[in-house]
Residue frames as qw, qx, qy, qz and C-alpha x, y, z in Angstrom:
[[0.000, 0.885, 0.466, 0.000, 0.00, 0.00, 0.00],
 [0.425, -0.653, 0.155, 0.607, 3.04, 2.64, 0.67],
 [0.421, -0.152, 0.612, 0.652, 4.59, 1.41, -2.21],
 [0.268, 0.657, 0.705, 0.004, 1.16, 2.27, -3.84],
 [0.060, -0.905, -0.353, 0.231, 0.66, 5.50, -2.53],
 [0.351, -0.542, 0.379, 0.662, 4.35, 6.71, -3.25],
 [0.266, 0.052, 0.647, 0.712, 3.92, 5.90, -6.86],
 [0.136, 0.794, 0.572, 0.155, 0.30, 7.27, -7.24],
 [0.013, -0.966, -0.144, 0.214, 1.52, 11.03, -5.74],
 [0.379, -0.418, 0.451, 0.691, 5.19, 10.96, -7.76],
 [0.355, 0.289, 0.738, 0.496, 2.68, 10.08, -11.19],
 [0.090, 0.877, 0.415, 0.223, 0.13, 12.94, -10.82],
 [0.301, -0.834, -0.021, 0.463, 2.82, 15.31, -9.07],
 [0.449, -0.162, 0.530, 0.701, 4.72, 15.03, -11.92],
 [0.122, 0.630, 0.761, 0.095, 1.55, 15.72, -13.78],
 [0.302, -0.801, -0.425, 0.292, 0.99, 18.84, -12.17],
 [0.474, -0.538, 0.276, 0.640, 4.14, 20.46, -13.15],
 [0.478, 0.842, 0.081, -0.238, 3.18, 23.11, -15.77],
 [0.050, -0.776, 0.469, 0.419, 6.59, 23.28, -16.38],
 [0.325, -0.202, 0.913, 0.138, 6.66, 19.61, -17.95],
 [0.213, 0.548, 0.745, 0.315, 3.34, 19.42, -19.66],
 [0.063, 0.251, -0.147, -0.955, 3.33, 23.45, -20.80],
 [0.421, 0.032, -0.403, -0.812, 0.65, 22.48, -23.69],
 [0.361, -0.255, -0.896, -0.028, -1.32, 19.57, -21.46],
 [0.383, -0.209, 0.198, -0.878, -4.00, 21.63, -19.74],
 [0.869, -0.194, -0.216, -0.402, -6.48, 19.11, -19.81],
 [0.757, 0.153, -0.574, 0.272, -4.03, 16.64, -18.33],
 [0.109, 0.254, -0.424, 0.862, -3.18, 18.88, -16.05],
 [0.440, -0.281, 0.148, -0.840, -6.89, 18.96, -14.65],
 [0.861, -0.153, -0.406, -0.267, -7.62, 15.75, -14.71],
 [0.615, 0.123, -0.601, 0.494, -4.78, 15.34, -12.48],
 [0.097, -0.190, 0.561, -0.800, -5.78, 17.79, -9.85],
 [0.849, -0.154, -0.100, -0.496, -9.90, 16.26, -9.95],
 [0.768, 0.081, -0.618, 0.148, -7.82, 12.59, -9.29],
 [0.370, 0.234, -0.681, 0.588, -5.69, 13.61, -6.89],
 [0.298, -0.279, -0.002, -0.913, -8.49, 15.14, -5.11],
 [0.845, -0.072, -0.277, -0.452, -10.50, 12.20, -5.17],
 [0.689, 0.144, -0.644, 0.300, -7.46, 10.09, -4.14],
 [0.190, 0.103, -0.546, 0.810, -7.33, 12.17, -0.83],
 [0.586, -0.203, -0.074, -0.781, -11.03, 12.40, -0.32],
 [0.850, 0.032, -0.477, -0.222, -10.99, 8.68, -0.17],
 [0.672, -0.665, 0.311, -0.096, -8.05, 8.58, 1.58],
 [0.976, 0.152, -0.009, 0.158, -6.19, 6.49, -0.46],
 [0.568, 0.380, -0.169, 0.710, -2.93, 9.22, -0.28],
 [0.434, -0.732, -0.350, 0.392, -2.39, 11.51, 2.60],
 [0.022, 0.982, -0.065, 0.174, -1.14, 15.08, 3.05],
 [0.823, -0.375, 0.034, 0.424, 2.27, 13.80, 3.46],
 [0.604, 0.043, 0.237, 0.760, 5.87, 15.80, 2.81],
 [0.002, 0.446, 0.095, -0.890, 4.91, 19.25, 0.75],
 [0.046, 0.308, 0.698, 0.645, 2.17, 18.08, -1.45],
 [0.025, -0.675, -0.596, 0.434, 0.12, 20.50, -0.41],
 [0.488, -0.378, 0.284, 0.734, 2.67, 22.59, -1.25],
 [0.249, 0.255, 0.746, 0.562, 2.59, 21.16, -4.72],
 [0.110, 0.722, 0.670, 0.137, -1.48, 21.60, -4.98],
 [0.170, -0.840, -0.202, 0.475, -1.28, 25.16, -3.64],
 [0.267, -0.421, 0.458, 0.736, 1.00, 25.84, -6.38],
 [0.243, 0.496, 0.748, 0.368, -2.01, 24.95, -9.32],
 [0.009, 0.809, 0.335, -0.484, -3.58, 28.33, -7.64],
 [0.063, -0.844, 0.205, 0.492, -1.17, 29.72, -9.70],
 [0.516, 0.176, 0.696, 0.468, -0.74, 27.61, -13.26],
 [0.080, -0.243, 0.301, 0.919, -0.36, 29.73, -16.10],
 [0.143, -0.288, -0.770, -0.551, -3.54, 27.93, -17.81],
 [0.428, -0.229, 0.193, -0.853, -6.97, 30.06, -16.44],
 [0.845, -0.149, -0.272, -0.436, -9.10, 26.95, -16.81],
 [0.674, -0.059, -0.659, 0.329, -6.42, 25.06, -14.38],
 [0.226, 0.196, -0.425, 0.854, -5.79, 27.74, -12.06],
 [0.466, -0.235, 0.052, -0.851, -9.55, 28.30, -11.79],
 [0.828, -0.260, -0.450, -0.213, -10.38, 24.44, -10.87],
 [0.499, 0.057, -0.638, 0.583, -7.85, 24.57, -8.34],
 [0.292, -0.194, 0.256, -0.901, -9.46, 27.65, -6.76],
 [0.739, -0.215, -0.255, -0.586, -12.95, 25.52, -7.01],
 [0.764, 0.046, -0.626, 0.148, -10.89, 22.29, -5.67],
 [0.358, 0.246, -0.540, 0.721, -9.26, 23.83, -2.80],
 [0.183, -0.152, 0.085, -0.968, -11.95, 25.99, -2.10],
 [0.782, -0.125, -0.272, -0.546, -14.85, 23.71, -2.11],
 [0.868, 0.097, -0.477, -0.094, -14.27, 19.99, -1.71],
 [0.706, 0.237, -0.512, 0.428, -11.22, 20.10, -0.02],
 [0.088, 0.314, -0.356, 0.876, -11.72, 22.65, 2.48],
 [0.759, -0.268, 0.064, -0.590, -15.00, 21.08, 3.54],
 [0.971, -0.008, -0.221, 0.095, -13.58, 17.75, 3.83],
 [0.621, 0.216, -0.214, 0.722, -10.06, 19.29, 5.13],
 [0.092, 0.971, 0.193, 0.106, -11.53, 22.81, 7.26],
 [0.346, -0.853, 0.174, 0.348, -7.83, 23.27, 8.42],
 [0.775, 0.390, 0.220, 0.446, -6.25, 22.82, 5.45],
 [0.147, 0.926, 0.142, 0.316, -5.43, 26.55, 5.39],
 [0.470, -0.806, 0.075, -0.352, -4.36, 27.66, 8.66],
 [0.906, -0.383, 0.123, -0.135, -2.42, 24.80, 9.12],
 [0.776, 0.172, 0.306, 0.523, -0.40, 24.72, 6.42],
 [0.230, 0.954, 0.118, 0.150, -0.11, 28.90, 6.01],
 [0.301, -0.907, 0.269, 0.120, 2.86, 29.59, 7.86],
 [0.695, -0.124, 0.654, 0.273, 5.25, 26.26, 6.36],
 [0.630, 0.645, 0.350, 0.253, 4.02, 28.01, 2.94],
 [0.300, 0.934, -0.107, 0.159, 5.94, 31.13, 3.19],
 [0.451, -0.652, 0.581, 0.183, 9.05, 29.35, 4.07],
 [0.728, 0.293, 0.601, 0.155, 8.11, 26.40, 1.27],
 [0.391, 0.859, 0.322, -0.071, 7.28, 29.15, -1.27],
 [0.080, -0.858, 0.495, 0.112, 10.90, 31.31, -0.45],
 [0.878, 0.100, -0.422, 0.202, 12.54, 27.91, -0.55],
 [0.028, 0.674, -0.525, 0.519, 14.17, 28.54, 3.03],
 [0.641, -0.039, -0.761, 0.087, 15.12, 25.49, 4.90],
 [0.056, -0.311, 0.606, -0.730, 14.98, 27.60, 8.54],
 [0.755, -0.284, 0.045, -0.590, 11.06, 25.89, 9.28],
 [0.333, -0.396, 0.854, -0.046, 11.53, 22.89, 11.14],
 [0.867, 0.178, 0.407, -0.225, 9.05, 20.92, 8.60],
 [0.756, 0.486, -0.435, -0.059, 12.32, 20.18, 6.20],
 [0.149, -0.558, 0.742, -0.341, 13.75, 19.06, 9.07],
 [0.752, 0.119, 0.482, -0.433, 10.56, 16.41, 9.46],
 [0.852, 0.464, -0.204, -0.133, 10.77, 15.73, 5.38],
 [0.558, 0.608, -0.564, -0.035, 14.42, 14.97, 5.66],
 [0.439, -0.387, 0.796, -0.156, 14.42, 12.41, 8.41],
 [0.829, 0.319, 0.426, -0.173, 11.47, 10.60, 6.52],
 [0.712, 0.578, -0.370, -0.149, 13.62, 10.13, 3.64],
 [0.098, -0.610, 0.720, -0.316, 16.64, 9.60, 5.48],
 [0.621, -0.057, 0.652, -0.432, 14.46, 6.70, 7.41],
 [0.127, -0.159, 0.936, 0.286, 13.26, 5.36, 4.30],
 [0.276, 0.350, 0.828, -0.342, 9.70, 5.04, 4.74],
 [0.056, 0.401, 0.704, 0.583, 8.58, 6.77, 1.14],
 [0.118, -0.687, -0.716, 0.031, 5.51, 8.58, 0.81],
 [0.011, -0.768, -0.116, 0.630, 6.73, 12.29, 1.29],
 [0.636, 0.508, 0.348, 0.465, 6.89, 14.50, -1.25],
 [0.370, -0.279, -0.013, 0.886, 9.10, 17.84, -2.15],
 [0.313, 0.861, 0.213, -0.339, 8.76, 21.15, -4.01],
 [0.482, -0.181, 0.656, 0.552, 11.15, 20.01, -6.81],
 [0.300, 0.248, 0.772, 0.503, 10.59, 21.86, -10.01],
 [0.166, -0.863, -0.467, -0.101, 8.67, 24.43, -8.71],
 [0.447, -0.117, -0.161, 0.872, 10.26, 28.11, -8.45],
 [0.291, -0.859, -0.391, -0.157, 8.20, 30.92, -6.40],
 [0.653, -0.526, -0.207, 0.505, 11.42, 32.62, -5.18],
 [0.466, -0.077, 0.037, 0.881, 12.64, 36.02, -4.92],
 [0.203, 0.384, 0.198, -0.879, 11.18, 39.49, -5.31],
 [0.182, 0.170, -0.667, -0.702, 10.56, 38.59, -9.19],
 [0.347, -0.087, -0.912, -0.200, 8.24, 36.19, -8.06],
 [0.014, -0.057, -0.634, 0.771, 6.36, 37.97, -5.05],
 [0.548, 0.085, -0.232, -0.799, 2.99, 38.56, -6.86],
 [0.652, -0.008, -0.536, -0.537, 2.36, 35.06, -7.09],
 [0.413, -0.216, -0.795, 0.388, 3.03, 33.90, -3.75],
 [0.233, 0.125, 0.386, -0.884, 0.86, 36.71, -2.71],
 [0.581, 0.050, -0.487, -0.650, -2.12, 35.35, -4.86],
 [0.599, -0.203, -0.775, 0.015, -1.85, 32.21, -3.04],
 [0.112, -0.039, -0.548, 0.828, -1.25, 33.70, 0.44],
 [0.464, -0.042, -0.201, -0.862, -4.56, 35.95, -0.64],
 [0.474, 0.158, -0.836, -0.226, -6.21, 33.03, -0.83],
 [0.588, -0.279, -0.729, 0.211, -6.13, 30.72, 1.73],
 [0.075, 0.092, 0.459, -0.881, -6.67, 34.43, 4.35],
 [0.449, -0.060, -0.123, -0.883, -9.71, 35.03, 2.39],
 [0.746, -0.223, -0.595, -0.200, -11.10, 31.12, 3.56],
 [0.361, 0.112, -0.756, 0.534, -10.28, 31.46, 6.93],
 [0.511, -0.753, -0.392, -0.133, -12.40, 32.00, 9.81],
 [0.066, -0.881, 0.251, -0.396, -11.54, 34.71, 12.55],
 [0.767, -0.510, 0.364, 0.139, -10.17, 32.04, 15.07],
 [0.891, 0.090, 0.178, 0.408, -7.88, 30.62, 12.43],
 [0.376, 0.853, -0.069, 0.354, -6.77, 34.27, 11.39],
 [0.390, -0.870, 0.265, -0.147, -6.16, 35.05, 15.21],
 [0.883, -0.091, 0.344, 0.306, -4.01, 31.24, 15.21],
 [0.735, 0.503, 0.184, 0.415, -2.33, 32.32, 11.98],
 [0.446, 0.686, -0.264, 0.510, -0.75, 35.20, 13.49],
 [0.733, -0.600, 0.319, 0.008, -0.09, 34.03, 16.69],
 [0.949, 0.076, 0.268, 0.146, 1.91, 31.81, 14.54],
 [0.295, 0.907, 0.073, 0.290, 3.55, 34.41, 12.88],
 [0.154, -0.820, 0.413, -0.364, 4.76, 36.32, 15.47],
 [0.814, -0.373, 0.432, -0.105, 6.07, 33.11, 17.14],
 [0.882, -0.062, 0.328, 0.332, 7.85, 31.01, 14.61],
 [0.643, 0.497, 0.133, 0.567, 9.18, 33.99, 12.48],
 [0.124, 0.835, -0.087, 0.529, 9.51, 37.04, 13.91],
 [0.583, -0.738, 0.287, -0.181, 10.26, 36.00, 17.41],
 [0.896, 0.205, 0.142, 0.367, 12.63, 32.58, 15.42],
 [0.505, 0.718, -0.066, 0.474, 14.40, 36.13, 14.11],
 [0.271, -0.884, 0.210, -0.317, 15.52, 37.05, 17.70],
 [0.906, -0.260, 0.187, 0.277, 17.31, 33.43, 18.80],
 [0.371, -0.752, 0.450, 0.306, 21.06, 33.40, 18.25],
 [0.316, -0.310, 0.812, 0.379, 21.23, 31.20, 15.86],
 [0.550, 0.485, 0.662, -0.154, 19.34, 30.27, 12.39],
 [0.375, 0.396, 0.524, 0.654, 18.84, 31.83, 9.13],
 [0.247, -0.791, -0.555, 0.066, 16.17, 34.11, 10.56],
 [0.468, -0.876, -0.070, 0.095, 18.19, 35.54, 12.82],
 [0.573, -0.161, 0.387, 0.704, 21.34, 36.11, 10.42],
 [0.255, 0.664, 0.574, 0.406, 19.34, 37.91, 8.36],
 [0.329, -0.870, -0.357, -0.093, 19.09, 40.67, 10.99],
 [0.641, -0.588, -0.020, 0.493, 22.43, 41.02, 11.72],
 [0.109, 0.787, -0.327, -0.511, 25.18, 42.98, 9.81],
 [0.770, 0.631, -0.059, -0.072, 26.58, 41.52, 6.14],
 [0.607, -0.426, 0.376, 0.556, 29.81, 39.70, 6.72],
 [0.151, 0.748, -0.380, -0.522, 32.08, 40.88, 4.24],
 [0.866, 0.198, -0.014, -0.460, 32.36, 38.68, 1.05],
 [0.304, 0.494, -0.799, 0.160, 35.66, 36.96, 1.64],
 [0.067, -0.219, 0.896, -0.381, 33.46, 35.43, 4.78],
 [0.672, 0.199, 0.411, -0.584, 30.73, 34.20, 3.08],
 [0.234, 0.198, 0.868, 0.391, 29.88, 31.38, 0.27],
 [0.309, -0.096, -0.513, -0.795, 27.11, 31.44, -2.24],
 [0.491, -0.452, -0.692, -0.275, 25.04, 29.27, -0.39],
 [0.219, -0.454, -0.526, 0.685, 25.29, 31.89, 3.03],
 [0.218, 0.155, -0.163, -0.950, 24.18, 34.88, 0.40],
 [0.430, -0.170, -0.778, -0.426, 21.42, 32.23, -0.66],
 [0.453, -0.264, -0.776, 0.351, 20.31, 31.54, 2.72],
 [0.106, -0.323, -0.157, 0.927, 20.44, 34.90, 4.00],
 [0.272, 0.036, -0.292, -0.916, 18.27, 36.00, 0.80],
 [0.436, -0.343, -0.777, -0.300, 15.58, 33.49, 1.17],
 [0.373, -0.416, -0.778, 0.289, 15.19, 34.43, 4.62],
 [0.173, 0.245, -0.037, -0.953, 14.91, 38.37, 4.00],
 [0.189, -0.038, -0.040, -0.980, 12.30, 37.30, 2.14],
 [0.428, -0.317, -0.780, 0.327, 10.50, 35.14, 4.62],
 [0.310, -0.440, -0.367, 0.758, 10.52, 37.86, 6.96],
 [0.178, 0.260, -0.037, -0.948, 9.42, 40.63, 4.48],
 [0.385, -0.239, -0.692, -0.562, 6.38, 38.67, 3.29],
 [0.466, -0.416, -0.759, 0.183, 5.53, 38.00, 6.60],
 [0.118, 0.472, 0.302, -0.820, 5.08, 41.99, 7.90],
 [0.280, 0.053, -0.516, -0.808, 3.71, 42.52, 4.39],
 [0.516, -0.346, -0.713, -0.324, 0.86, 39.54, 5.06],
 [0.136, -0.434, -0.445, 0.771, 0.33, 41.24, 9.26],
 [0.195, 0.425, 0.009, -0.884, -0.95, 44.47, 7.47],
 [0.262, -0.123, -0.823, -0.488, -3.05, 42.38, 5.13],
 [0.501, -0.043, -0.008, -0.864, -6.68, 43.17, 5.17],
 [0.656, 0.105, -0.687, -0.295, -7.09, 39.70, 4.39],
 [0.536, -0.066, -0.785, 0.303, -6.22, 38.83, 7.59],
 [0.246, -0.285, 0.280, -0.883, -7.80, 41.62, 9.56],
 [0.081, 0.228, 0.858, -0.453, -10.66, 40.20, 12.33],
 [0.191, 0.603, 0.422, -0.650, -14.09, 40.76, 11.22],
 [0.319, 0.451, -0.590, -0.589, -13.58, 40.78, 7.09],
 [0.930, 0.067, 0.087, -0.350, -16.57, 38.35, 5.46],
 [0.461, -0.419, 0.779, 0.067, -14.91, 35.44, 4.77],
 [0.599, 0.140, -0.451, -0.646, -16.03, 33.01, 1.54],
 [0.217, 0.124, -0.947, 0.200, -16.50, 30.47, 4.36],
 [0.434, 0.001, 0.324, -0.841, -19.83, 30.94, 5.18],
 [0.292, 0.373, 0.858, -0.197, -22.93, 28.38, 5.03],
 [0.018, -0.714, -0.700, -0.026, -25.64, 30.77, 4.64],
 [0.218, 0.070, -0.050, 0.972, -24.99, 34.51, 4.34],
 [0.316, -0.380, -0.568, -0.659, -28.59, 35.00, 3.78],
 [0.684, -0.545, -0.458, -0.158, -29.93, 33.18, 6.49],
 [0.655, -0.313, -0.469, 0.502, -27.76, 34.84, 8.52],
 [0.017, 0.229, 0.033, 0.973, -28.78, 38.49, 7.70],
 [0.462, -0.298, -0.489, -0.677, -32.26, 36.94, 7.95],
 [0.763, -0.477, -0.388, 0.200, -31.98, 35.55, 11.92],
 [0.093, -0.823, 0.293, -0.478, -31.42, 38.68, 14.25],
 [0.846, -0.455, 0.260, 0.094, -30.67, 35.78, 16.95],
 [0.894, -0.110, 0.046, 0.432, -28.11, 34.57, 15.10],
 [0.202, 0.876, -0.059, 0.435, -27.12, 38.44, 13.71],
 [0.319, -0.895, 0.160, -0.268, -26.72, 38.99, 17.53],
 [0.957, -0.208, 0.158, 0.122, -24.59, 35.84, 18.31],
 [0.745, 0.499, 0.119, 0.425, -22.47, 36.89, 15.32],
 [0.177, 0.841, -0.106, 0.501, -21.76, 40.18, 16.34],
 [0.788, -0.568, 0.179, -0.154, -21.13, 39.21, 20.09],
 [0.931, 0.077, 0.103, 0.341, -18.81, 36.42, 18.66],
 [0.551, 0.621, -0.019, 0.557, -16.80, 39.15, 16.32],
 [0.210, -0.855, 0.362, -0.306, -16.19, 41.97, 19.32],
 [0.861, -0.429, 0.228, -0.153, -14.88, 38.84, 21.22],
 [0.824, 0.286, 0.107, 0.478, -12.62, 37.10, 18.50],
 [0.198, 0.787, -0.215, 0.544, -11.34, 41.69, 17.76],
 [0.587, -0.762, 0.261, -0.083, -10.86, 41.67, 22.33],
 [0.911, -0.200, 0.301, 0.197, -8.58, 38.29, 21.90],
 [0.815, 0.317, -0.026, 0.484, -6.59, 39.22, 18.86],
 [0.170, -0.917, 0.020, -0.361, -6.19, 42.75, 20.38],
 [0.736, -0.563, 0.367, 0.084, -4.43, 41.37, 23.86],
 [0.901, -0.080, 0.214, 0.368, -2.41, 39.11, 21.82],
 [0.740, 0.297, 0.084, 0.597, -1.05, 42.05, 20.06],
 [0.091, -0.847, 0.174, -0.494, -0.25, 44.18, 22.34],
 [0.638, -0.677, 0.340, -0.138, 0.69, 42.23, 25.08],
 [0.797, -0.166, 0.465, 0.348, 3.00, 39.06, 22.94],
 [0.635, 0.335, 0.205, 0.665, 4.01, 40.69, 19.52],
 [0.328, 0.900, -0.043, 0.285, 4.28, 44.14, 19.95],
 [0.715, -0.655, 0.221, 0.102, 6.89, 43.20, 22.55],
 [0.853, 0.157, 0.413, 0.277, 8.46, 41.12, 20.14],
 [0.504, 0.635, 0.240, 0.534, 8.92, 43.94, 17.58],
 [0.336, -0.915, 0.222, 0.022, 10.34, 46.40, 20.34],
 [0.500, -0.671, 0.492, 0.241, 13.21, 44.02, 20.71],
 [0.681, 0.385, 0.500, 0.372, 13.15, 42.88, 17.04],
 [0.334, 0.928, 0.029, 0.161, 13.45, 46.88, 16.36],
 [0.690, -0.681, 0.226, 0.098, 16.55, 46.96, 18.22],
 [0.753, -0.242, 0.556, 0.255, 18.24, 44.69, 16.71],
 [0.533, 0.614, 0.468, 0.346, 17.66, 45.89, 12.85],
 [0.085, 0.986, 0.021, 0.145, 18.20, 49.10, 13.94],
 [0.440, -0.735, 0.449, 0.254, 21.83, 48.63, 15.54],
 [0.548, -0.025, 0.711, 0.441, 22.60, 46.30, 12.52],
 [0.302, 0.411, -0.283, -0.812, 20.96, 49.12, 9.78],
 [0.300, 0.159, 0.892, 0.299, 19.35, 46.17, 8.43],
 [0.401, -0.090, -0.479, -0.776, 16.45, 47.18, 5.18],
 [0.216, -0.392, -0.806, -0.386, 14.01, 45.06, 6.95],
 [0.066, -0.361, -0.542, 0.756, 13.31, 47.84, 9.73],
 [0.238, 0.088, -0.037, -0.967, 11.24, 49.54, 7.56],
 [0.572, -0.154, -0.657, -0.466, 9.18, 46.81, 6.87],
 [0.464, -0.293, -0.778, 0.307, 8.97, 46.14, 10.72],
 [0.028, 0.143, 0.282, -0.948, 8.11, 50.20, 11.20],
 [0.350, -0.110, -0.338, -0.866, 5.18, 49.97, 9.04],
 [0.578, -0.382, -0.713, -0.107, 3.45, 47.12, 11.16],
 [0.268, -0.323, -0.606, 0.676, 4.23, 48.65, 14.37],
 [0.021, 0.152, 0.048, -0.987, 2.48, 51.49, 12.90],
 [0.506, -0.257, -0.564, -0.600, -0.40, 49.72, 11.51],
 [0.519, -0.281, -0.727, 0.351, -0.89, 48.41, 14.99],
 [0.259, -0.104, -0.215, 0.936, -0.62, 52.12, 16.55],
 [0.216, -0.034, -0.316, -0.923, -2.98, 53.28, 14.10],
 [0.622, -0.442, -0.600, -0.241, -5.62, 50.33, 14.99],
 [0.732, -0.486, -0.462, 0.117, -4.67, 50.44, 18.91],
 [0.181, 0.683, -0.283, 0.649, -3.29, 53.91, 19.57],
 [0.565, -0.716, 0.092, -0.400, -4.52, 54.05, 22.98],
 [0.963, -0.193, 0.103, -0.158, -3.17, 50.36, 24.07],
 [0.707, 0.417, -0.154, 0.550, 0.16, 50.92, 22.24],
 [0.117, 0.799, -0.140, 0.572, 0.79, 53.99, 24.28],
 [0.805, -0.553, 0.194, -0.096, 0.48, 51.88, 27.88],
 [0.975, 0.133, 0.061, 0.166, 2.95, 49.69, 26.01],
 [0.480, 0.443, 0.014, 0.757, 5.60, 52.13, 24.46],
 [0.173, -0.966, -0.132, -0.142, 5.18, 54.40, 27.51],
 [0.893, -0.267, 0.143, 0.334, 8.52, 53.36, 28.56],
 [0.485, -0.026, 0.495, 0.720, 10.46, 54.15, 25.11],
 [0.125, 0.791, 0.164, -0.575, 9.12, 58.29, 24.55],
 [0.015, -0.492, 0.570, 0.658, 11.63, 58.22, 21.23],
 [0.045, -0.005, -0.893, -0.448, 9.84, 55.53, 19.33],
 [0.189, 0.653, 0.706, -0.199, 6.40, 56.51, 20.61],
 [0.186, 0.689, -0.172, -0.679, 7.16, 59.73, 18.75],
 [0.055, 0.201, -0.820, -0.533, 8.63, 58.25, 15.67],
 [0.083, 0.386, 0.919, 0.005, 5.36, 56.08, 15.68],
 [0.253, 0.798, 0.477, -0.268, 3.00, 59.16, 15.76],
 [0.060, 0.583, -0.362, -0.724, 5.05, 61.03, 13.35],
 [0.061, 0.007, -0.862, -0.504, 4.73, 58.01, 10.62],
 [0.252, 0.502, 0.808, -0.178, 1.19, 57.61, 11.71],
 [0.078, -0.680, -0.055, 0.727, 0.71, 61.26, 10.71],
 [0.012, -0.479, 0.665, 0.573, 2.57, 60.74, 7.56],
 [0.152, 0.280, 0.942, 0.109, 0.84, 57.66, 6.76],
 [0.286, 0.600, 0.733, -0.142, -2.64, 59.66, 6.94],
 [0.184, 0.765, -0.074, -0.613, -1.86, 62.74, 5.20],
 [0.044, -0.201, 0.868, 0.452, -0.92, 60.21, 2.22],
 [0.041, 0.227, 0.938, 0.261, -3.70, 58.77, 2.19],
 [0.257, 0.727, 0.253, -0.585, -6.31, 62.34, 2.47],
 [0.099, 0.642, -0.433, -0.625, -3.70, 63.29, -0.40],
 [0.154, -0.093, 0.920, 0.349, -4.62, 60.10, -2.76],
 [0.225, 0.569, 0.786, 0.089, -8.15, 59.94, -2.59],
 [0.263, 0.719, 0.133, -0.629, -8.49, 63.87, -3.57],
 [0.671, 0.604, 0.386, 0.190, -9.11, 64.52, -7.38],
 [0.573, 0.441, 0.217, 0.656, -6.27, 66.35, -9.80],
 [0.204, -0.729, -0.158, -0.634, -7.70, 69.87, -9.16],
 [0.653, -0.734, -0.088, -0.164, -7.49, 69.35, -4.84],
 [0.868, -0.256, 0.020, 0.426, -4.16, 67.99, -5.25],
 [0.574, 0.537, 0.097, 0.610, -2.71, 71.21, -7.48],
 [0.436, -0.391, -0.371, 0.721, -1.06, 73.90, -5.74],
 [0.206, 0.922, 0.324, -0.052, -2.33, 77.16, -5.45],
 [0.674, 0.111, 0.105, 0.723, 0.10, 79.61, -7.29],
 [0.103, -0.895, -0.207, -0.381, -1.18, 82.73, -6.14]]
């Protein structure tokens, strides 16, 4: 049966791989409806990074693949699978970068190591580097917009826990990333490789924090019954009740465990000039801007960076008065 399964997800994974059957669309679908079925059944498991894999159809150059995947993922699988998402969101934007710092290549490479078959990689598949940031954001997109508000709150709990707080330990990829640029006489290609996958690890991850997608309280396409749930003030009231609750919980958690996190994560970027402080100012500041009050208990402490924080906040909104006026509001007066 192993021996089965191993050879059923190497034949359709291979399948899968636009890059190998460019002009086999159809082939290409029939392979994700199989596989589909094969895991529905059970007959193959979510083993190694074929999730990975599937998640990667989201994004197949052919519309009429890319759109069954969306229907596959979305539908079938995610009712038969509800954490499919959530579960696998955070292992994607390390999969996706190709950076080895998550400990689940650590998991793939014992099972190989061991023998025991049945996993599978992300061979053949390249989603790395800025060039390529659009389309891991498509997927990301995605799988936020199917979540429910508990998994969102889970998904960045996660966050702030295996990457940004991973970026503060002494040791790792993470947390080399943060430091200063040895010079290149003390580095190889495969430390500048390392290093670059994990910069952008780390800048997809404040980028997908400030993601609406992930905000508390944003409809989800996970609903039952919108209808019947506009149409049942009981359950209206339940709903709304629920949502202040779910906003109280993610609230605490960020303010009291990550914005900590990104005090002493600013620290560190800042003594080491590192490019990814700005990407770690604009979350602290989207945070500020949602939770001024609650930040200010927090950051009473450190007077210099509660300025700096209401100065960009500042900045931030006078950008955005100045965008949504029309041609004529924006022109200066030359009198």
């Amino acid at each position: 049966a192993a021996c089965l399964q191993s050879g059923l997800q190497e034949e359709f994974l291979n399948v899968l791989d636009s890059s190998k059957f460019e002009s086999h669309a159809t082939v290409r679908k029939n392979a994700i409806l199989l596989l589909s079925n094969l895991l529905l059944q059970g007959y193959i498991k979510w083993r190694g990074l074929l999730i990975h894999r599937f998640f990667a159809t989201l994004i197949d150059p052919n519309d009429e693949v890319a759109n069954l995947s969306e229907l596959t993922l979305g539908g079938i699988l995610l009712s038969r699978f509800p954490n499919l998402f959530c579960s696998n969101f955070v292992e994607s934007i390390f999969v996706f970068n190709d950076c080895k710092a998550h400990p689940i290549y650590a998991a793939i490479g014992t099972t190989v190591s061991s023998g025991t078959g049945g996993w599978v990689d992300f061979s053949g598949i390249d989603l790395t580097g800025s060039t390529k940031r659009d389309l891991r954001f498509l997927i990301y997109n995605f799988m936020l917009s199917r979540m429910s508000d508990e998994q969102k709150i889970g998904v960045t709990a996660r966050l702030a826990k295996e990457v940004l707080a991973a970026a503060l330990e002494t040791e790792g990829d993470l947390s080399q990333v943060c430091t200063k640029l040895p010079s290149a006489e003390a580095r190889t290609k495969d430390d500048d490789k390392k290093r670059e996958t994990a910069m952008m690890v780390l800048q997809d991850t404040f980028t997908i924090l400030t993601s609406p997608n992930l905000h508390i309280g944003k409809t989800t396409n996970q609903q039952d019954d919108p209808d019947e749930s506009f149409n049942n003030s009981t359950q209206s009231q339940v709903t709304a009740v629920k949502g202040k609750l779910l906003s109280k919980i993610s609230e605490k958690h960020l303010i009291e465990h990550t914005l900590p996190v990104l005090c002493s994560l600013r620290s560190v970027l800042q003594e080491n000039r590192s490019p990814l402080l700005q990407n770690l100012m604009e979350y602290m500041v989207f945070i500020f801007r949602t939770y001024r009050n609650e930040a200010k208990d927090v950051l009473a402490n450190d007077p210099v960076l509660l300025q700096e924080l209401e100065y960009d906040a500042k900045c931030q909104m006078r950008a955005e008065k100045e965008s949504h006026k029309t041609p004529n509001e924006r022109r200066p007066n030359k009198s």
